[in-house]
C-alpha positions in Angstrom: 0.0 0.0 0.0 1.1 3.2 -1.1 -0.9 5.7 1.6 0.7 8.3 1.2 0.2 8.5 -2.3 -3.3 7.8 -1.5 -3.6 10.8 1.0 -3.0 13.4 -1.6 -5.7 11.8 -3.8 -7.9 12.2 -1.2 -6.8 15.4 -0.4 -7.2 16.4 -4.9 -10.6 15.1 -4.0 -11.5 17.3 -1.1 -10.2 20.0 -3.1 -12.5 19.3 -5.9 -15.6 18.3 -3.5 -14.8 22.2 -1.4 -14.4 24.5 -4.2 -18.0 23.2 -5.4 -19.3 25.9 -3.8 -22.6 24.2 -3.1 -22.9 23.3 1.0 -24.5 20.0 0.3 -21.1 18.9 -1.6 -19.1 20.0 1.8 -20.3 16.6 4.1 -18.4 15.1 0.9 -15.4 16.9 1.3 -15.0 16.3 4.6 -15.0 12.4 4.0 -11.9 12.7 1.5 -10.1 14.4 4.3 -10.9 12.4 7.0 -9.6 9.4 5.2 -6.7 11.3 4.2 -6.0 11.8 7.8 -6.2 8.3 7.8 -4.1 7.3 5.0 -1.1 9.2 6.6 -2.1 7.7 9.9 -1.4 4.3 8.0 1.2 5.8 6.4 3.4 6.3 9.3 2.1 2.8 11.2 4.4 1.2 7.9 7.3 2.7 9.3 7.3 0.8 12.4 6.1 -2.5 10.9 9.0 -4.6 12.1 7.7 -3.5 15.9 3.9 -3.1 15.2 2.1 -5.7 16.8 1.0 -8.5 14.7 -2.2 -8.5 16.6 -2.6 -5.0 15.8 -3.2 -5.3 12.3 -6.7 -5.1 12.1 -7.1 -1.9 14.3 -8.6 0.5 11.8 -9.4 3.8 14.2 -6.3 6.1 13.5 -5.6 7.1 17.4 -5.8 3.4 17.9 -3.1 3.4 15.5 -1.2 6.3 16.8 -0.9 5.2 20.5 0.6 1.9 19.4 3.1 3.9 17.6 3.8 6.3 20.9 4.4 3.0 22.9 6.8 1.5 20.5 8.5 5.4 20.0 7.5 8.3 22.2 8.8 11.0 19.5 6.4 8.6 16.3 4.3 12.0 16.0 6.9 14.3 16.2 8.2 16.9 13.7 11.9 16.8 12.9 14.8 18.0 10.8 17.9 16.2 9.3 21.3 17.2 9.2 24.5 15.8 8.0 28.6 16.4 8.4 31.9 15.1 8.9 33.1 14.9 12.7 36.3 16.8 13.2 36.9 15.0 16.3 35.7 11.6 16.6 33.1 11.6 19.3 32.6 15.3 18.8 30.1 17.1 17.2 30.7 18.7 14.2 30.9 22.5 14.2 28.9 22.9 10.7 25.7 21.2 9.9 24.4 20.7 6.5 20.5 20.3 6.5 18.9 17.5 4.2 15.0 18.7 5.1 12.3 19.2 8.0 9.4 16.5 8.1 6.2 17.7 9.2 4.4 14.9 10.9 0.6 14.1 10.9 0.4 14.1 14.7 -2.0 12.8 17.9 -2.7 15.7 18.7 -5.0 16.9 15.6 -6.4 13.6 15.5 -7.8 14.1 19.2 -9.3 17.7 17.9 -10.8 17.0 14.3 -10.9 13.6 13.5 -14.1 12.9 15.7 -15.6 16.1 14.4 -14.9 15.4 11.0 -17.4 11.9 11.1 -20.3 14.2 12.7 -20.5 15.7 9.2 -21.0 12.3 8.2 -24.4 11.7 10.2 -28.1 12.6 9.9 -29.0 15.2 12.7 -30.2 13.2 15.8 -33.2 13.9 17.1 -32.3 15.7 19.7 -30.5 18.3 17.8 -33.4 18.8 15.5 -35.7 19.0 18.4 -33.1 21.7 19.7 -33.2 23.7 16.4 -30.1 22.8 15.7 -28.5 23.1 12.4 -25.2 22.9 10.6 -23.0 26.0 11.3 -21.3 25.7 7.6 -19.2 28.9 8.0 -17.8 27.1 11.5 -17.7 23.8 9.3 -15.6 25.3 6.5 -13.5 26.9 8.5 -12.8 23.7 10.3 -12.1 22.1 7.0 -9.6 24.7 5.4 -7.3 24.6 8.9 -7.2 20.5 8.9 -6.4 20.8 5.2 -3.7 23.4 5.7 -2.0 20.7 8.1 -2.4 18.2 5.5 -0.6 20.0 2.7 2.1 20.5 5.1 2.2 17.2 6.1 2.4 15.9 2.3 4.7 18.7 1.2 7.7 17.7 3.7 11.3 17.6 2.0 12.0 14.4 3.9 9.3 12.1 5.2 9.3 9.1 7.5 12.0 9.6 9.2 13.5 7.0 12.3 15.9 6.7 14.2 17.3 4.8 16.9 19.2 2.1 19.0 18.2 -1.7 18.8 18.5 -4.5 20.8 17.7 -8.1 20.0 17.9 -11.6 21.8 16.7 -15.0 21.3 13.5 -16.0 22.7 14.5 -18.7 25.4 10.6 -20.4 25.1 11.1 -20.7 21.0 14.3 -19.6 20.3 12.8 -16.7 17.8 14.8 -13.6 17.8 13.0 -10.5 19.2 14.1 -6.8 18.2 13.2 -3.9 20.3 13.5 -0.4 20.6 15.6 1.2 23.2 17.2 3.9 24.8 19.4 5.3 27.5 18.2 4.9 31.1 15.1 3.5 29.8 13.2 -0.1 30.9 10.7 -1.0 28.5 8.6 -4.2 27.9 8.8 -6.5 25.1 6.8 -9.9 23.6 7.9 -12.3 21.4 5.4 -12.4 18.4 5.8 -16.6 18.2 5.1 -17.8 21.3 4.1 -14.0 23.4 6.7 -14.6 25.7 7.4 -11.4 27.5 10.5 -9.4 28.8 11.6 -6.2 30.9 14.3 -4.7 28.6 16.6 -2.4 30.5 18.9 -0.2 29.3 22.6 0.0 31.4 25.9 2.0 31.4 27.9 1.6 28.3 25.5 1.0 26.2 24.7 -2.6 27.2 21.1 -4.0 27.6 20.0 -6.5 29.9 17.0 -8.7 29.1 14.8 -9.9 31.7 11.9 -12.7 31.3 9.0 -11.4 32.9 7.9 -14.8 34.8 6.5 -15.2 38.3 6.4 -18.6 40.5 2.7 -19.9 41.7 2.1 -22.4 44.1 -0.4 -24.9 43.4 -3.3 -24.3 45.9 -3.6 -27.8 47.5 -2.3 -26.6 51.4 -0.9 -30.5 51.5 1.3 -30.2 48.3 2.9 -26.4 47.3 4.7 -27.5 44.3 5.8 -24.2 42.2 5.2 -23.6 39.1 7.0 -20.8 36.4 4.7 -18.7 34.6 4.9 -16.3 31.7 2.8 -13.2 32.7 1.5 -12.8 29.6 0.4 -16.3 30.2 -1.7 -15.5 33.5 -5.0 -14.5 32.6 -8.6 -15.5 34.2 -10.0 -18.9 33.2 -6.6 -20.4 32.9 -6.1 -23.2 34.3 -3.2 -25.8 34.6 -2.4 -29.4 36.0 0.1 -29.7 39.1 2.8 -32.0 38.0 3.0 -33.0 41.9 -0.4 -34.1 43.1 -2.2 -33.9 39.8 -5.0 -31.8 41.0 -6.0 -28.8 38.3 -5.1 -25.4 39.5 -7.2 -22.5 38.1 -6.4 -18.6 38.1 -9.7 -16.8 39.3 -10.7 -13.2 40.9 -10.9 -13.9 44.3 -12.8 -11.6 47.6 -10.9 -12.4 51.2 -12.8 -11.9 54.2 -12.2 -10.9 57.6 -14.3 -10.9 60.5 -14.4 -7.6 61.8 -12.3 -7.1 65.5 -14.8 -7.5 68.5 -15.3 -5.1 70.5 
């Protein structure tokens, strides 16, 4: 899929639907740019494919989208600007800088504000607004339009676009032995989950440069008072309903939410 190409199709179409001039055309116009907003939504989602989660896919709703991308990459909806040059000193920055372009990203932030508003356009009054006398404010509507718009051609006419950056770790899945590649940076601890078998891991960042990966397992007791065997669990494998066979005394163990009680003190 080519979405970005597909955004500024949309965003011809809006165009064309806009300068109609006829306010029954505008509910049309805002469609092609609401699904431009998606397209570069999409767009961006591509650029972290290798850490987008498989189950993930399917998610459709562009902030859904967005705030997977902000918990693989904080900075995933963030403008930014390229530079290149030739250190004088290794390990030193260079004194001059020689820009290669700015990106303007398509951001969380004015998907939060118009996205939702754009699909009201979208809709047959409710009843209650046409009870309310209620009725399209077009000039409010239009003006909406032309600022998201705006964004969008600034978005599209970036010098560079989809632009990453950053520091990888990877390590072999000790459940299935796939290798598992995640994001990190300095001073940071951040969780990751083998897409094979979803075992999970507290990566942590250290001095040097050097990463330490942790699984994230706990030990549970089988719940027969007479036998306390321990088991290892993945976390990501402890979930209501589960249950699981004690190798010890044989008896099935399940994980449930459970209410303690206490009889209040006397008196």
């Amino acid at each position: 899929m080519n979405y970005r190409n597909d955004a500024r199709k949309h965003l011809e179409r809006f165009e064309h639907e806009f300068r109609s001039g006829d306010k029954a055309r505008l509910k049309y116009s805002a469609l092609e740019l609401r699904m431009a907003m998606e397209a570069l939504t999409y767009d961006r989602a591509l650029l972290y494919m290798d850490e987008f989660p498989a189950s993930e896919y399917k998610t459709w709703q562009p902030r859904r989208v967005m705030s997977v991308l902000l918990e693989i990459e904080p900075l995933a909806d963030k403008d930014c600007s390229v530079a290149i040059s030739v250190q004088e000193t290794y390990g030193t920055p260079a004194s001059i800088m020689s820009p290669l372009g700015s990106e303007k990203v398509f951001n969380m932030a004015t998907l939060r504000k118009h996205y939702d508003a754009l699909g009201s356009y979208l809709h047959v009054q409710t009843m209650k607004q046409a009870i309310d006398g209620k009725s399209i404010n077009y000039t409010r509507m239009e003006s909406r339009l032309e600022d998201i718009a705006k964004f969008v051609k600034e978005v599209l006419s970036s010098h560079i676009f989809n632009v990453t950056m950053g520091v990888f770790s990877k390590c072999e899945c000790i459940q299935c032995g796939k290798t598992i590649r995640k994001r990190v940076s300095d001073k940071q601890q951040v969780q990751a989950k083998c897409d094979e078998c979803n075992a999970s891991y507290t990566v942590i960042s250290k001095e040097s440069g050097k990463v330490d990966w942790r699984p994230s397992r706990s030990e549970i007791t089988c719940a027969n008072s007479d036998c306390n065997e321990s088991v290892i669990f993945w976390e990501t494998d402890i979930e209501i309903g589960k249950s699981w066979n004690c190798p010890r005394c044989e008896g099935v163990n399940t994980f449930v939410l459970g209410i303690f009680y206490q009889t209040p003190n006397s008196k």
